[in-house]
N, CA and C of each residue as an Amber inpcrd file, in Angstrom:
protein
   495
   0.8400000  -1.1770000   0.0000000   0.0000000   0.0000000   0.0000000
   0.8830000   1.2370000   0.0000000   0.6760000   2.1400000  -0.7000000
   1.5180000   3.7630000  -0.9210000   1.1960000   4.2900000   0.4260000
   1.4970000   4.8810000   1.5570000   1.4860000   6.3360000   1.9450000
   1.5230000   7.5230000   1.8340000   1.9980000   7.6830000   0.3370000
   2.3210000   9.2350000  -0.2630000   0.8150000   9.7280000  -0.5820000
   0.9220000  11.3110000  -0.3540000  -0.1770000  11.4820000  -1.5180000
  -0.0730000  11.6750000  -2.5840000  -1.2220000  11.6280000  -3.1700000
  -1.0360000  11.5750000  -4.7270000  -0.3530000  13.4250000  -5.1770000
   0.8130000  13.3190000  -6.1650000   1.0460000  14.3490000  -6.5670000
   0.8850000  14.5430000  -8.1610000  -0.2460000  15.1060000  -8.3500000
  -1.0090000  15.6700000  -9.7300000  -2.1690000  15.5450000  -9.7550000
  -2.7710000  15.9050000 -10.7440000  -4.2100000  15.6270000 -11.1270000
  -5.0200000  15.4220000 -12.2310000  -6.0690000  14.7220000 -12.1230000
  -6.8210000  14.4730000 -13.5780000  -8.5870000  14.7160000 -13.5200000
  -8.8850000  14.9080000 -14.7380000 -10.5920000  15.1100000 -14.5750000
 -10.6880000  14.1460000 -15.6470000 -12.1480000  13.2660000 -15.5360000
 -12.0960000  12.6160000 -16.9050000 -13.5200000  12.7600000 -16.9930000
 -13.7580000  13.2010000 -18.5230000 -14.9620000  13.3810000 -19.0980000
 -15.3390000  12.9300000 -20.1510000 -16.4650000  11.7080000 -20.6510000
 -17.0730000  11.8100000 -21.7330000 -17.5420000  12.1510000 -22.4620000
 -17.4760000  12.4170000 -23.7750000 -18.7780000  13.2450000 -24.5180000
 -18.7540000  12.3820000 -26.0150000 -19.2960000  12.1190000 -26.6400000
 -19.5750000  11.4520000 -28.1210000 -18.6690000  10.1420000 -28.3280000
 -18.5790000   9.3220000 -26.8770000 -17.7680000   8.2830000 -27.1780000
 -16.3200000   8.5320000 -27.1990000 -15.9520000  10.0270000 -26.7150000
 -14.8230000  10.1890000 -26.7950000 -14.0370000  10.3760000 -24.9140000
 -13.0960000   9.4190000 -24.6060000 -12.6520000   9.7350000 -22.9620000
 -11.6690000  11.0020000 -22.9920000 -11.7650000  11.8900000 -22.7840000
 -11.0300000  12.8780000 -22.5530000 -10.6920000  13.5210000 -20.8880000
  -9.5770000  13.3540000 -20.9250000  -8.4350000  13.0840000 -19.4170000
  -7.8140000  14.5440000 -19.9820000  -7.9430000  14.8000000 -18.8640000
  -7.2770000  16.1270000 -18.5170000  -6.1800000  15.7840000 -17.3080000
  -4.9810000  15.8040000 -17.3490000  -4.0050000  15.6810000 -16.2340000
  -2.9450000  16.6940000 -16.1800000  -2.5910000  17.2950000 -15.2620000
  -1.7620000  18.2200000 -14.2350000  -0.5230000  17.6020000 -13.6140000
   0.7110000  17.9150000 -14.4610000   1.5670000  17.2650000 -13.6640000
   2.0400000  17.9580000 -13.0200000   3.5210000  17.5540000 -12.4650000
   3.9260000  15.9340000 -12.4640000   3.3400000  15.3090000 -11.5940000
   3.6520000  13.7500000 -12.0050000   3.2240000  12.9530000 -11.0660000
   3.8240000  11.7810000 -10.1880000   3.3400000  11.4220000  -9.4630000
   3.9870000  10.2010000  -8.3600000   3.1070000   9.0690000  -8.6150000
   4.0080000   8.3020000  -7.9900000   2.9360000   6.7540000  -8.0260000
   1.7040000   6.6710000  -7.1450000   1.7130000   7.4170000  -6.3690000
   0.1660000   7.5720000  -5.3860000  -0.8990000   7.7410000  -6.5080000
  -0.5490000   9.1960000  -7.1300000  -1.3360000   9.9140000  -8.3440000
  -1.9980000   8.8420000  -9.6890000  -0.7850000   8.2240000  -9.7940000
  -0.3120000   6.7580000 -11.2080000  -1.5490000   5.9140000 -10.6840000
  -1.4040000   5.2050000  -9.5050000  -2.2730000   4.5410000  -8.8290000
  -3.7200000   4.7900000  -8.9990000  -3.9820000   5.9580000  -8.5740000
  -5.5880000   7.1010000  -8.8110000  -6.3320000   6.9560000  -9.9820000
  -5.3820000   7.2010000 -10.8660000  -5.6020000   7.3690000 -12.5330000
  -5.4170000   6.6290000 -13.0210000  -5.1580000   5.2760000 -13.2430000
  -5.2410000   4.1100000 -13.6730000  -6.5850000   3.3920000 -13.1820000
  -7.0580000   3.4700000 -11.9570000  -7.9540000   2.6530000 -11.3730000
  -9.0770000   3.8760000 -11.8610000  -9.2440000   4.7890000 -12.1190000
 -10.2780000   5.2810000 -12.6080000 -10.4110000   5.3030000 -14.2020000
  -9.4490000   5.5440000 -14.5240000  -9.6790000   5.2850000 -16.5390000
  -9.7140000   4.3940000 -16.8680000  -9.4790000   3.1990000 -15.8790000
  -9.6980000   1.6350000 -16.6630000 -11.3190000   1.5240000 -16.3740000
 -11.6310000   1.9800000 -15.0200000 -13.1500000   1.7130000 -14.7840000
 -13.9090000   2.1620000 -15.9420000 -13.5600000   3.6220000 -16.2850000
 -14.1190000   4.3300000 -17.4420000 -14.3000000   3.6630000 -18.8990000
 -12.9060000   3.2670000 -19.1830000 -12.1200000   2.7440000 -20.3770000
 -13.2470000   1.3080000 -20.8240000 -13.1230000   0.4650000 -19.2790000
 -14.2060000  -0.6260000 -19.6100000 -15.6720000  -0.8380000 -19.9510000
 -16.2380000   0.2990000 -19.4170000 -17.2460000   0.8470000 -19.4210000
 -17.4790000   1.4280000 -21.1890000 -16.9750000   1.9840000 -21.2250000
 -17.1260000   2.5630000 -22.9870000 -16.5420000   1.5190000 -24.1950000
 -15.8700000   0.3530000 -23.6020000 -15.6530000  -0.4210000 -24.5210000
 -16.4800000  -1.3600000 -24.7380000 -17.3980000  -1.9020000 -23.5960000
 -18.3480000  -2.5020000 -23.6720000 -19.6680000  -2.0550000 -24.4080000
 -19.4870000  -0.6630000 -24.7350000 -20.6830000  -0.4810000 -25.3430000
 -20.5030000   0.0170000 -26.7860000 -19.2240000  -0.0820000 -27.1330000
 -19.2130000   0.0620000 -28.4300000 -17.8460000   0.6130000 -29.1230000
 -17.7540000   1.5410000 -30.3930000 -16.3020000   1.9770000 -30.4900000
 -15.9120000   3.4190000 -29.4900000 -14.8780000   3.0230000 -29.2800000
 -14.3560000   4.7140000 -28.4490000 -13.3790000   5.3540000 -28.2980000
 -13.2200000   6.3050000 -28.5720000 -11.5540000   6.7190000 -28.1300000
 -10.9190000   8.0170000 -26.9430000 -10.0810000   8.1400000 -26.6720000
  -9.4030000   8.7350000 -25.9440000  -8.2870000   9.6220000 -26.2080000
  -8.8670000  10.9270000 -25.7550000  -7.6990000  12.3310000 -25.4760000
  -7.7260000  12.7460000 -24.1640000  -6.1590000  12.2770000 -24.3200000
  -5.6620000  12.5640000 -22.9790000  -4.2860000  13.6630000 -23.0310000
  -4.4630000  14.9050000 -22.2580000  -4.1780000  16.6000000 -22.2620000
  -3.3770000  16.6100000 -21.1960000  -1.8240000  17.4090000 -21.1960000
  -1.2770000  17.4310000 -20.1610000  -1.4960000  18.8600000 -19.8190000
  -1.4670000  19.2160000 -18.5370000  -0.7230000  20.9540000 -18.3630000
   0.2430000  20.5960000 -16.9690000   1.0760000  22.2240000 -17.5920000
   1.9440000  22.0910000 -16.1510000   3.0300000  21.3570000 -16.7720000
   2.9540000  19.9760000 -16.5830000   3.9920000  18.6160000 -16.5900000
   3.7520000  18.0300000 -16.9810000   4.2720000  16.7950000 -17.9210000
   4.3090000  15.2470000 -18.1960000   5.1950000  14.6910000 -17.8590000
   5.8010000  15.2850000 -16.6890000   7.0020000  14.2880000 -15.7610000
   6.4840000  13.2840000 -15.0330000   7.1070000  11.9820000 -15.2990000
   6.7840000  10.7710000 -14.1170000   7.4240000  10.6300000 -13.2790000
   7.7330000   9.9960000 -11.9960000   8.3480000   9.7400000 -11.3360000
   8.6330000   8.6360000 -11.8700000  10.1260000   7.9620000 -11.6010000
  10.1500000   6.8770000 -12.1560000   9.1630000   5.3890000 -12.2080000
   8.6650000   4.9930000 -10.6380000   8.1930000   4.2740000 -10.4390000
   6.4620000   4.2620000 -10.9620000   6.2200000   5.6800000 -10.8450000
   4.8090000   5.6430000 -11.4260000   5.4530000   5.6370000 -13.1710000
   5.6380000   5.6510000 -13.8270000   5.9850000   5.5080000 -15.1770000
   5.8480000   3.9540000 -15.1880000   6.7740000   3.6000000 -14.4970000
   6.7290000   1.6700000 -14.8030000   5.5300000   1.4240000 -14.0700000
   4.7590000   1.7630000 -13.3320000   3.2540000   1.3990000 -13.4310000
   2.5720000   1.4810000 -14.3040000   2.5040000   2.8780000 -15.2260000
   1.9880000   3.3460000 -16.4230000   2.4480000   1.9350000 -17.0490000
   3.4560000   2.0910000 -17.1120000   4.0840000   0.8040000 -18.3390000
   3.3090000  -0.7930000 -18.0680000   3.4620000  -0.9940000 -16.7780000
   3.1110000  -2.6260000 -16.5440000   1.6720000  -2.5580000 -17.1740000
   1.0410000  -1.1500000 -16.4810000  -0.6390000  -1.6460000 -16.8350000
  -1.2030000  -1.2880000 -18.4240000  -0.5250000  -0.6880000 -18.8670000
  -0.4600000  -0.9000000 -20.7410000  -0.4010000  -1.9630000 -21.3700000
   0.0090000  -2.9170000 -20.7170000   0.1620000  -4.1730000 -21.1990000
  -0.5330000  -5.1950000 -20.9020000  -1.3860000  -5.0200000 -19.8400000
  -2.6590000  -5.3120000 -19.1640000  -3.4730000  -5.2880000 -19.8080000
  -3.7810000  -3.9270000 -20.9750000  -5.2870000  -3.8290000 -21.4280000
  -5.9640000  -4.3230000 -22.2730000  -5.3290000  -5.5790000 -22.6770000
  -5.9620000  -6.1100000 -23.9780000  -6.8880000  -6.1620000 -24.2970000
  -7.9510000  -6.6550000 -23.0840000  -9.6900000  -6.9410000 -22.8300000
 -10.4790000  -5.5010000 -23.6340000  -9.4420000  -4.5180000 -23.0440000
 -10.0310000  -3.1400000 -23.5200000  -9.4040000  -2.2980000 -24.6250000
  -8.5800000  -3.0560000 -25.6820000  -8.8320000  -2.5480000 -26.6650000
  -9.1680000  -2.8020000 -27.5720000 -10.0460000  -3.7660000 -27.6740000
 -10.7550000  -4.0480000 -29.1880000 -11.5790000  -3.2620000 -29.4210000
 -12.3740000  -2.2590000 -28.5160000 -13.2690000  -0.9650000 -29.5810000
 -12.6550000   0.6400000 -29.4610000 -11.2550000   0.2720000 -29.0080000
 -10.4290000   1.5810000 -28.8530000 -10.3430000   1.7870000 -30.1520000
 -10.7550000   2.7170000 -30.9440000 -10.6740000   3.3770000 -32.0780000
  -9.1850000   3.6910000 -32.3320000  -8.7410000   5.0800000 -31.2130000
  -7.5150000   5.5140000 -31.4410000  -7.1010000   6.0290000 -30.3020000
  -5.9070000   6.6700000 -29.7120000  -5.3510000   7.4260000 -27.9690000
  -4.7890000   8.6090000 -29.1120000  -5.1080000   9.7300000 -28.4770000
  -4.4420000  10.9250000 -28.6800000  -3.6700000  11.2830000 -27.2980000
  -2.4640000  11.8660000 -27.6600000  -2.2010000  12.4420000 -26.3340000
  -1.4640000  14.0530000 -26.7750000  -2.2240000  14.9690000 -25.9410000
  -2.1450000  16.4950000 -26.3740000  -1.2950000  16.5270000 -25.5110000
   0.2550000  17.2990000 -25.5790000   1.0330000  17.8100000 -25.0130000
   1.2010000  19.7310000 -25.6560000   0.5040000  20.5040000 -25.1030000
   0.8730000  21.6610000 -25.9610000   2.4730000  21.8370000 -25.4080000
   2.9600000  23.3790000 -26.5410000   4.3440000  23.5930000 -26.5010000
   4.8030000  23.8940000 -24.9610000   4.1040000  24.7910000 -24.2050000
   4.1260000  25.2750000 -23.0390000   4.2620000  24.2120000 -21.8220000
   3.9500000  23.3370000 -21.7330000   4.0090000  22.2300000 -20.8780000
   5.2460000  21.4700000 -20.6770000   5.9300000  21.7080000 -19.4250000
   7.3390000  21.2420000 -19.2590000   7.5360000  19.6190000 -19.0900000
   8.5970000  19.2400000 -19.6340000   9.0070000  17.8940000 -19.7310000
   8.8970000  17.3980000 -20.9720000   8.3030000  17.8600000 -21.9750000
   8.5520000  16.6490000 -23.5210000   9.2200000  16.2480000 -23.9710000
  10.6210000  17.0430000 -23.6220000  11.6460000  16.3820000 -24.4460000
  12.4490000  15.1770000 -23.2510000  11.9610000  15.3100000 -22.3040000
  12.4520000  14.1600000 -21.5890000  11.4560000  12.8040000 -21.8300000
  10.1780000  13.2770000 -22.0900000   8.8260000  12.0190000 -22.2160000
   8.7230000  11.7030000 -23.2850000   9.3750000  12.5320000 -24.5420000
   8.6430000  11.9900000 -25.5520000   8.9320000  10.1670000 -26.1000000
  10.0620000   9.4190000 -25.6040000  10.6510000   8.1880000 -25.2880000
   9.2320000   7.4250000 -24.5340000   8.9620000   8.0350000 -23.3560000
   8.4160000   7.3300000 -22.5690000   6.6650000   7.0610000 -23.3750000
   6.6650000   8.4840000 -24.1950000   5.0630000   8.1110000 -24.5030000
   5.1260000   7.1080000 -26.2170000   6.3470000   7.3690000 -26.6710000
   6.5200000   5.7740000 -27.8130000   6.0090000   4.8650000 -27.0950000
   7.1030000   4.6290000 -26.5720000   7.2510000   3.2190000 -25.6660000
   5.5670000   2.9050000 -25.0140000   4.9370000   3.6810000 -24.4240000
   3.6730000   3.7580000 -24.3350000   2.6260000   3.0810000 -25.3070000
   2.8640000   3.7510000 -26.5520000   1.9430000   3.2130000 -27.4690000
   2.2980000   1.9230000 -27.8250000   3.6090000   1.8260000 -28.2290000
   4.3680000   0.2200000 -28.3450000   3.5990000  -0.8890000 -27.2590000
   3.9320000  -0.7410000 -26.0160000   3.1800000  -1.6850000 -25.6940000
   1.8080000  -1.6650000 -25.1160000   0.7660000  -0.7850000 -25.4300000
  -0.3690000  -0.6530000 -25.9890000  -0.6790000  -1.5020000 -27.1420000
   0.2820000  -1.4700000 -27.8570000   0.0270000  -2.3490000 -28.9390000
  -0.8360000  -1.4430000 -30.1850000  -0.2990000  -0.0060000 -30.3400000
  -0.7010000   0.7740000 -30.9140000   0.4480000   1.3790000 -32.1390000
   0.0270000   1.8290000 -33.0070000   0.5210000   2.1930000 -34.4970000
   0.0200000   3.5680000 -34.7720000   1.0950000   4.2630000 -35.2240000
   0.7190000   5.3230000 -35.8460000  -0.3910000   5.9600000 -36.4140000
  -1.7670000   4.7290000 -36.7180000  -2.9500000   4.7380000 -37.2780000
  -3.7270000   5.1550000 -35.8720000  -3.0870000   4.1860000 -35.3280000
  -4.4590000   4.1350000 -33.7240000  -3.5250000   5.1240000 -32.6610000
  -2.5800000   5.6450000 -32.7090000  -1.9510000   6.2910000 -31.6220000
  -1.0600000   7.0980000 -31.4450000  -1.5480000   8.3440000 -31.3890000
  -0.3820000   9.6820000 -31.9800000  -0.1320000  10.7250000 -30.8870000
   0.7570000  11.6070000 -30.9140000   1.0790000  12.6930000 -29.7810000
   0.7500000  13.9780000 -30.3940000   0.2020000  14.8570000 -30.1740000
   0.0130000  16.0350000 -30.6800000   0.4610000  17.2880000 -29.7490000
   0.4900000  18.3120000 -30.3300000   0.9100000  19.3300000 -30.0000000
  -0.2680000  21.0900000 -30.3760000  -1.1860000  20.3950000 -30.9290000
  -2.7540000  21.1700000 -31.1630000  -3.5910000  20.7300000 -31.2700000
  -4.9410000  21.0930000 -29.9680000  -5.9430000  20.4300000 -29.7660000
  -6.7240000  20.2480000 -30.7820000  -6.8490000  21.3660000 -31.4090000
  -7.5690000  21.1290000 -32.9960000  -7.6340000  19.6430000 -33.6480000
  -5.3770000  19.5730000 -33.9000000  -5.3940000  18.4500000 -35.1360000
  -6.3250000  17.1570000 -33.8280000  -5.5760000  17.0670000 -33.0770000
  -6.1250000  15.8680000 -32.1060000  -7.6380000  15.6250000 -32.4860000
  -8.4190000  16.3540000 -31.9090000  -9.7470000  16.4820000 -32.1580000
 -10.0950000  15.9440000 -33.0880000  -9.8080000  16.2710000 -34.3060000
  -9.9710000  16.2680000 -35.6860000  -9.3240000  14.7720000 -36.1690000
  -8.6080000  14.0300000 -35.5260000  -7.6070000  13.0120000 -35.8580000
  -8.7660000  11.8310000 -35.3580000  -9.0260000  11.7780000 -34.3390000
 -10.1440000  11.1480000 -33.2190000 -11.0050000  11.3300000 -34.2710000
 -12.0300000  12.1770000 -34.9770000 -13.0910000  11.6700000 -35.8980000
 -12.5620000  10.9370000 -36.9260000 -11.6750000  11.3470000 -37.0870000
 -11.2840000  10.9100000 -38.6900000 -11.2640000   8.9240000 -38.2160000
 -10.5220000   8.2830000 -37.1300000 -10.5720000   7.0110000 -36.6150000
 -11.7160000   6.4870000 -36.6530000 -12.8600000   7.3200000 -35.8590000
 -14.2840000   6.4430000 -35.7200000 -14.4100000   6.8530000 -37.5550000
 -14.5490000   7.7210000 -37.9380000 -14.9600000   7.3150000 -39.2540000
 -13.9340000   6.3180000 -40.2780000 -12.7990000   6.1030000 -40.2260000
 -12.2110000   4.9060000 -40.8200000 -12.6180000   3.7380000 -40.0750000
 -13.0810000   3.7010000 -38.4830000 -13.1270000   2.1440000 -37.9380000
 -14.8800000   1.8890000 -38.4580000 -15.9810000   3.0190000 -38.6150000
 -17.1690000   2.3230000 -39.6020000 -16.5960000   1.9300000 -41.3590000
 -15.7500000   2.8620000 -41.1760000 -15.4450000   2.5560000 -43.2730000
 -15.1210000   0.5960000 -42.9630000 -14.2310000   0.6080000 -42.1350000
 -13.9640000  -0.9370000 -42.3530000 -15.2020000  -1.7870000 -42.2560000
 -16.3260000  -1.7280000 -41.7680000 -16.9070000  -2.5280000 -42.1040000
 -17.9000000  -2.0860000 -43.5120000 -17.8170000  -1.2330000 -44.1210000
 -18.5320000  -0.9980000 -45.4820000 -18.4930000  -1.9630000 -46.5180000
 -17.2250000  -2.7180000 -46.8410000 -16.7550000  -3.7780000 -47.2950000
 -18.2490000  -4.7490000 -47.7780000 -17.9900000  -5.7830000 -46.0580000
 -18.5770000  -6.1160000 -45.4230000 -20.4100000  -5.8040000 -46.2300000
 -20.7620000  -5.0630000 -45.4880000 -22.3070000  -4.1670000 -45.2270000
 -22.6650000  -4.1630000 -47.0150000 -21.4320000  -4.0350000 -47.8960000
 -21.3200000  -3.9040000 -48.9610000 -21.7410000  -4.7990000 -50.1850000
 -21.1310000  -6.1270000 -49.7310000 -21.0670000  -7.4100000 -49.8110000
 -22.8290000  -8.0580000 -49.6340000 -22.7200000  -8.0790000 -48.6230000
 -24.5040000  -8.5400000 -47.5240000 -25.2360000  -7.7960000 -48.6160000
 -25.0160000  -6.4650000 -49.3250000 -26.6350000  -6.0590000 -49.6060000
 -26.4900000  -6.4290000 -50.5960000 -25.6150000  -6.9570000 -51.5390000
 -25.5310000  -7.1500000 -53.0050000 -25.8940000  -8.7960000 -53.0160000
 -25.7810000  -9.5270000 -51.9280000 -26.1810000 -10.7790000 -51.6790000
 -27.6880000 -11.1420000 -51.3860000 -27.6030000  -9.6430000 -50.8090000
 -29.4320000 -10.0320000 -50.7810000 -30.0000000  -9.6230000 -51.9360000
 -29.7320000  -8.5370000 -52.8200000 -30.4390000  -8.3130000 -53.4830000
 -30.0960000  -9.5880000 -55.0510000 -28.9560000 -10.2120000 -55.2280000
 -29.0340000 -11.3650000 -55.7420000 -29.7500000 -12.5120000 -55.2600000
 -30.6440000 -12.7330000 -54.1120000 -31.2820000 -13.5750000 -53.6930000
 -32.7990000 -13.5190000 -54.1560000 -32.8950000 -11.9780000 -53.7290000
 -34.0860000 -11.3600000 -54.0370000 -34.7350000 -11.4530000 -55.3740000
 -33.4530000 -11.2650000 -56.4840000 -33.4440000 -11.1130000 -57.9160000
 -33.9470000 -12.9880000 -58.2350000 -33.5250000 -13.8160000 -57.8160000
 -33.3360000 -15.3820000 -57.8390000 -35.3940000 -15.3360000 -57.4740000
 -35.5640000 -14.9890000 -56.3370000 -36.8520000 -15.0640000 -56.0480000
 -37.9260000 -14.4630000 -56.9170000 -37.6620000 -13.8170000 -57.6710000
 -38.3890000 -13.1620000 -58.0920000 -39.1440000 -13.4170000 -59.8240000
 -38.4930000 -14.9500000 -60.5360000 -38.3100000 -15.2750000 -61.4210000
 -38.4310000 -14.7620000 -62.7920000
């Protein structure tokens, strides 16, 4: 069990299927602890009901302490259950926010074992593109099934055509 308190903070809010985390660094493993056990609750919750994705915003800091970082890390690798309707992870670092050039290693490595690709998982530096990156995913993760949907109606309507003599 930690004794520390948690040092940083986060708000997390839904809106259109999208988890958007707001966090305040830096942080400690008390904090790491906090925010993991609440965005997975979240995370599971929105995956169960369909596709979803996540922007997650630093201010202040994106410094870890070491040990909360390798928490970050262990439980990334944990989430498998919860990403099959993860669309895509944005993570907004604007210019002003100290530490990127020490994190930007740590948030690769992040997506790596997330098990995420350049398609599903990017770092930004303007809330705009982010924003805008996040629709563009849910609308490529319905395009993939168009195929599909594509296929089915041309099958029915060759069935239909068969019935109809």
């Amino acid at each position: 069990m930690n004794s520390f308190s948690p040092i940083g903070s986060f708000s997390i809010k839904v809106e259109d299927r999208v988890m958007n985390i707001e966090q305040t660094g830096p942080f400690n493993l008390a904090y790491a602890l906090e925010y993991v056990a609440e965005s997975s609750r979240v995370t599971t919750a929105l995956n169960a009901e369909g596709p979803y994705a996540v922007c997650v915003s630093y201010s202040n800091s994106v410094l870890y302490a070491p040990d909360a970082l390798r928490f970050v890390y262990d439980r990334a690798r944990l989430v498998e259950g919860t990403k099959q309707n993860c669309v895509g992870i944005a993570i907004l670092v604007t210019p002003e926010v100290a530490g990127m050039s020490k994190m930007q290693a740590a948030f690769e490595r992040f997506f790596h074992l997330r098990g995420l690709t350049p398609e599903t998982g990017r770092l930004f530096s303007d809330a705009n593109e982010a924003h805008q990156w996040l629709r563009e995913r849910f609308v490529l993760h319905s395009a993939v099934k168009l195929p599909f949907e594509t296929d089915r109606l041309a099958r029915l309507r060759r069935v239909a055509a068969r019935l109809q003599f």
